[in-house]
TITOR-637856 format. One line per field, with one value per residue (C-alpha): x, y, z. Coordinates in steps of 0.1 Angstrom, whole numbers. Layout:
<pts>
px = (X;...);
py = (Y;...);
pz = (Z;...);
</pts>
This chain:
<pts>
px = (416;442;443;401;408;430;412;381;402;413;383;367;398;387;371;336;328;325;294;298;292;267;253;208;222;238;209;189;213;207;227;198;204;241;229;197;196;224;234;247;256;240;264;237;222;186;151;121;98;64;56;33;15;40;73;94;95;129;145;185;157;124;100;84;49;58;26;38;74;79;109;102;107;90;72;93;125;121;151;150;133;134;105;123;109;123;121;126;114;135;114;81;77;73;71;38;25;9;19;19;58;76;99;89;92;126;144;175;197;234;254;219;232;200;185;184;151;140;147;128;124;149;146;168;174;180;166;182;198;178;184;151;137;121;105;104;84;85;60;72;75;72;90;67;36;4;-19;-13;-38;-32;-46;-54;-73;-81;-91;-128;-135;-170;-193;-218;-206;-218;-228;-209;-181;-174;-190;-158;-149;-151;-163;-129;-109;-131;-120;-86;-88;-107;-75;-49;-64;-70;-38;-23;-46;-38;2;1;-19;-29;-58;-77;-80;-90;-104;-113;-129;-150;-185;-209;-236;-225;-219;-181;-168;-184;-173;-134;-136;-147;-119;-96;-106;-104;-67;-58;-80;-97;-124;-98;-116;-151;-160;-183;-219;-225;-258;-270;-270;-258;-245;-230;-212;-172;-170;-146;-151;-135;-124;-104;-95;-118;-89;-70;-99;-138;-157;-166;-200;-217;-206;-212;-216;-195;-212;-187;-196;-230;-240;-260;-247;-212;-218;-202;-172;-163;-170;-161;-157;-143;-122;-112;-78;-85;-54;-51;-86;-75;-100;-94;-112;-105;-118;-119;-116;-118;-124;-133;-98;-85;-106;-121;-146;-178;-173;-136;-121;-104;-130;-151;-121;-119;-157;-154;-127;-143;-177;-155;-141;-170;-190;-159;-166;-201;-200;-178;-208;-234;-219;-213;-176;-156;-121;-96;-75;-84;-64;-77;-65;-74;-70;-69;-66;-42;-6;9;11;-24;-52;-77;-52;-40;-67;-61;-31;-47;-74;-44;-35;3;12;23;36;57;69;78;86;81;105;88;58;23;11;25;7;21;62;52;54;41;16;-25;-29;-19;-23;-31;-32;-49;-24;-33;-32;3;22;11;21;55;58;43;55;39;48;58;35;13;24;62;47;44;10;3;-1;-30;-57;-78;-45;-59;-29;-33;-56;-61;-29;-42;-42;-7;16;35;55;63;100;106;108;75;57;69;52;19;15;-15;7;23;-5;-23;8;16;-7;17;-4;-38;-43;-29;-17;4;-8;3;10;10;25;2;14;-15;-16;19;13);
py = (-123;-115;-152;-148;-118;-133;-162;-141;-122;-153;-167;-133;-136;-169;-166;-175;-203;-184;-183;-196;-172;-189;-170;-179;-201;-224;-232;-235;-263;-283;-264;-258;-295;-290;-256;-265;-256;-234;-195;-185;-154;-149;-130;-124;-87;-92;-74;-72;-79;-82;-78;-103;-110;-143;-124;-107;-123;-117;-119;-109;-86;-79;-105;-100;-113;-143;-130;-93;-99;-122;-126;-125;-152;-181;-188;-223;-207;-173;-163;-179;-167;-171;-162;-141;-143;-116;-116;-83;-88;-61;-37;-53;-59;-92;-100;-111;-78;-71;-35;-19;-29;6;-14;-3;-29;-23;-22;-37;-57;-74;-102;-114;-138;-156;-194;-218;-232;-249;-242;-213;-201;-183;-168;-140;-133;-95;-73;-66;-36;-26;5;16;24;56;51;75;109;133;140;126;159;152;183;190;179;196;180;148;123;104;70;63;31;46;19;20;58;61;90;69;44;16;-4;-39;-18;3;-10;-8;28;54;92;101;73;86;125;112;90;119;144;116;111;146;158;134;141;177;176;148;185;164;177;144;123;84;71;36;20;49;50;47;78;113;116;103;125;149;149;142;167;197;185;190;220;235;218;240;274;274;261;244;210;194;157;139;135;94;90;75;33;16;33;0;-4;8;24;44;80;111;147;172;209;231;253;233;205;206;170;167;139;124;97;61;32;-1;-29;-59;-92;-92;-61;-43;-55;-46;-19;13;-5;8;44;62;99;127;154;183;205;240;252;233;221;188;162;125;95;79;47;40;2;-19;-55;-77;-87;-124;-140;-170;-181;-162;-119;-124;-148;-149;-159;-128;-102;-118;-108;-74;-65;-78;-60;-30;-27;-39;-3;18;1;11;44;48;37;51;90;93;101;107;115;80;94;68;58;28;26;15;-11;-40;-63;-84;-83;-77;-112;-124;-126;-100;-74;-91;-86;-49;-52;-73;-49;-25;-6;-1;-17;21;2;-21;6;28;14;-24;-32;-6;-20;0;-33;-60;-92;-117;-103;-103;-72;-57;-34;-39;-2;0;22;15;37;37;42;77;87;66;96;119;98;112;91;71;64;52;71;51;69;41;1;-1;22;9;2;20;47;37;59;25;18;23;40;68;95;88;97;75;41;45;14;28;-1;3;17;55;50;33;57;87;72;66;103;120;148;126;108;142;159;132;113;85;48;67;35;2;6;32;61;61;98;94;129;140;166;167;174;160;133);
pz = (493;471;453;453;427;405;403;392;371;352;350;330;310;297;261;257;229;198;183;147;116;88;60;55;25;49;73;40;27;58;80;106;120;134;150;156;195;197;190;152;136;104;83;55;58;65;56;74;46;72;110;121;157;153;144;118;84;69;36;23;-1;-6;-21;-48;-61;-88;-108;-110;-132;-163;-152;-113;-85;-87;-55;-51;-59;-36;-17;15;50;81;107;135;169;190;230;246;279;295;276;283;244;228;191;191;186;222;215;179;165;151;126;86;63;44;81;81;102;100;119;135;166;169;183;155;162;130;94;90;126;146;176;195;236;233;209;174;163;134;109;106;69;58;28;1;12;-13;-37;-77;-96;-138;-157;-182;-171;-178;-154;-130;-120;-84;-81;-43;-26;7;22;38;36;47;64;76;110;120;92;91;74;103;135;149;141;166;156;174;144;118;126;122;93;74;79;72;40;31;43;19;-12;-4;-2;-36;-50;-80;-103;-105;-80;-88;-55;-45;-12;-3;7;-22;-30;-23;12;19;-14;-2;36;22;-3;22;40;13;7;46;43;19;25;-6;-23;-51;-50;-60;-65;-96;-87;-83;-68;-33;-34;-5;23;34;4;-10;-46;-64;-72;-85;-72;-90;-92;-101;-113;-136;-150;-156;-163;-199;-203;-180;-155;-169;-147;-162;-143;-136;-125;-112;-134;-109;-81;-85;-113;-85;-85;-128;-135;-169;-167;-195;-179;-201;-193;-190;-204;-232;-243;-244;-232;-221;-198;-168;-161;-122;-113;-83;-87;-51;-35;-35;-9;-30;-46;-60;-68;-56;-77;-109;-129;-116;-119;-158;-159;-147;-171;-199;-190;-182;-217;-233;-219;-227;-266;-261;-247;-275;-306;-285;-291;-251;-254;-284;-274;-278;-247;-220;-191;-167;-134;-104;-77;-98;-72;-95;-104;-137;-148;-139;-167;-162;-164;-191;-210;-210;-228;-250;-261;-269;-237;-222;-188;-180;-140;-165;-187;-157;-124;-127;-99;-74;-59;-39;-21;2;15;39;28;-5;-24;-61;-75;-71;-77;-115;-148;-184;-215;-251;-273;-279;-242;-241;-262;-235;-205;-189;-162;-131;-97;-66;-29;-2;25;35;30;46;78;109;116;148;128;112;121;138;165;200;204;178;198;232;256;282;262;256;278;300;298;260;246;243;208;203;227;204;173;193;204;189;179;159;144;137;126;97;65;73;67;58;39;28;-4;-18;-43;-75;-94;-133;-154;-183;-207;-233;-269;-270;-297);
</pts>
């Protein structure tokens, strides 16, 4: 019995074969082939730059859109990634996403031991030890400012269900989207409020701003007037303090591409500052998103700027508006770098997200991060610009806390089966409790003192 011991005892003495350290630059050089099939440790830090139903995609840093810097990564050249598959079976989750992953983008993780399976696909046997990221939560104040205008896309507001936009949306979702988002406008406590993707006509500014204002136990907010259309159809829209702003002229429609058809989608509006007197314009925009040919392509988002500044020109001759104090914003849906935002700066505005906070970002795609949600200024408004900044409430979150998880209202459709730590950030108290990923994209907060030129 006794020699049985030792013998065990000099067998767990034995060292294991190490597991060799690489840094990602290795395996990119044509390191992958030697290890191919066998455990590493990656000594490079690591970044979960996306969560996918395949894996994590991670990066040594964040990766940014080539079309957002001058200067900025070319998509050839981009810092190396790996797809990370991670196999948790002993707590019943998988990384393909059969339960809502509570990593944020901007998570972290160091000396990885992972499977070398190909070039750019690892895989692990345990599960990672990541330091979660909590991205910024605090609301950007600007010392100074006189009034601040939020720009928000939040993404498919509408009152009326099931339409092709929201056939899938329960009354119990839309409940809980409508206080996400208003909880959010409420706590930004901006005094205009540039809104895209919600329902166009009257109805959804309506039903968001009565939210606001039972948020807040006041009646502090009130929304611009745009008319009933299509009640299957996103526009943009405005609401704003009654208290601090009034609108000044009436609201002008600048038809984009396909002119009629498109025309909610760029909105002209006067507001004048209470305190000061001071009027200026906001142009709301929201070009169709990148999904090919026809209204969403390039060629079409050219078109809509063009016809955009051409109306702002012709509001301008016809007498409409007088005031040279214009800021356009909007979800552009294009970086800083591509041409129809280009030809903003052409017609004389400032990039104010490239004078401010070019290497922040309110967007990312496929691990890819930058800013669609973007603001320009006439060079009048520029000298009373203090300052923009997006807030990270919505695009690094998790995204079972969007208010469409099957997880975020109903106790019962939780797993049992799923981690303590996931199960916490699927309760409804949790969900109801915090604006956390009320949208996709990030709002961005620009500082106005006026009169300041």
């Amino acid at each position: 019995m006794k020699k049985t011991l030792f013998l065990l005892f000099l067998i767990a003495a034995m060292p294991l074969a190490a597991i060799p350290k690489v840094s990602l630059a290795d395996l990119n050089n044509g390191g992958w082939e030697q290890y191919q099939g066998h455990y590493v440790q990656i000594t490079t830090p690591l970044i979960v730059c996306a969560t996918t139903q395949e894996g994590l995609l991670v990066a040594p840093e964040r990766l940014y859109v080539p079309e957002e810097r001058a200067n900025g990564l070319d998509r050839q050249d981009s810092t190396e990634y790996y797809q990370l598959k991670v196999y948790n079976d002993s707590l019943g989750i998988r990384l393909d996403c059969k339960y809502p992953y509570s990593l944020n983008l901007g998570a972290t993780v160091k000396n990885l031991k992972a499977l070398v399976v190909g070039r750019t696909h690892l895989q692990t046997g345990t599960q990672p030890t990541f330091k979660n990221y909590r991205p910024r939560t605090c609301v950007p104040k600007f010392a100074g400012a006189d009034l601040v205008v939020c720009v928000a896309n939040i993404e498919n507001y509408f009152h009326t269900l099931g339409g092709y936009a929201t056939k899938k949306v329960t009354q119990g979702q839309h409940a809980l989207q409508s206080y996400k988002i208003g909880s959010a406008l409420v706590k930004i406590n901006a005094d205009i409020y540039s809104l895209e993707e919600l329902q166009w006509g009257n109805a959804a500014p309506a039903e968001l701003t009565a939210t606001m204002n039972q948020l807040c136990g006041k009646e502090r907010y009130a929304y611009i007037e745009s008319g009933d259309y299509n009640p299957d159809t996103i526009s943009v829209g405005y609401i704003y303090r009654t208290d601090k702003v009034r609108p000044v002229g009436p609201l002008r429609l600048m038809y984009g591409e396909g002119r009629s058809v498109y025309g909610h989608r760029f909105m002209l509006q006067g507001f004048e500052d209470l305190k000061t007197g001071e009027q200026f314009l906001i142009s709301a925009n929201h070009p169709k998103s990148k999904r090919g040919g026809g209204y969403s392509s390039n060629a079409a988002r050219v078109k809509n700027i063009t016809h955009v500044l051409e109306g702002i020109a012709a509001a301008y001759a016809e007498g409409v508006y007088s005031d040279p104090d214009i800021l356009m914003v909007g979800d552009f849906n294009s970086y800083g770098k591509e041409e129809s935002v280009q030809l903003i700066v052409k017609a004389g505005y400032t990039d104010l997200i490239a004078l401010y906070d070019s290497l922040d970002y309110s967007y990312s795609y496929k691990g890819e991060v930058g800013f669609l949600d973007r603001a320009y200024a006439s060079p009048t408004m520029l000298e009373q610009v203090i300052g923009v900044k997006p807030i990270h409430w919505n695009t690094d979150y998790y995204y079972s806390a969007n208010y469409k998880s099957k997880y975020n209202y109903k106790n019962k459709d939780i797993p049992q089966d799923a981690p303590a730590n996931i199960r916490k950030v699927m309760t409804p108290q949790a969900k109801r409790n915090k604006f956390f990923r009320y949208s996709d994209h990030d709002p961005l907060v620009i500082g106005i003192k006026l009169g300041s030129r």
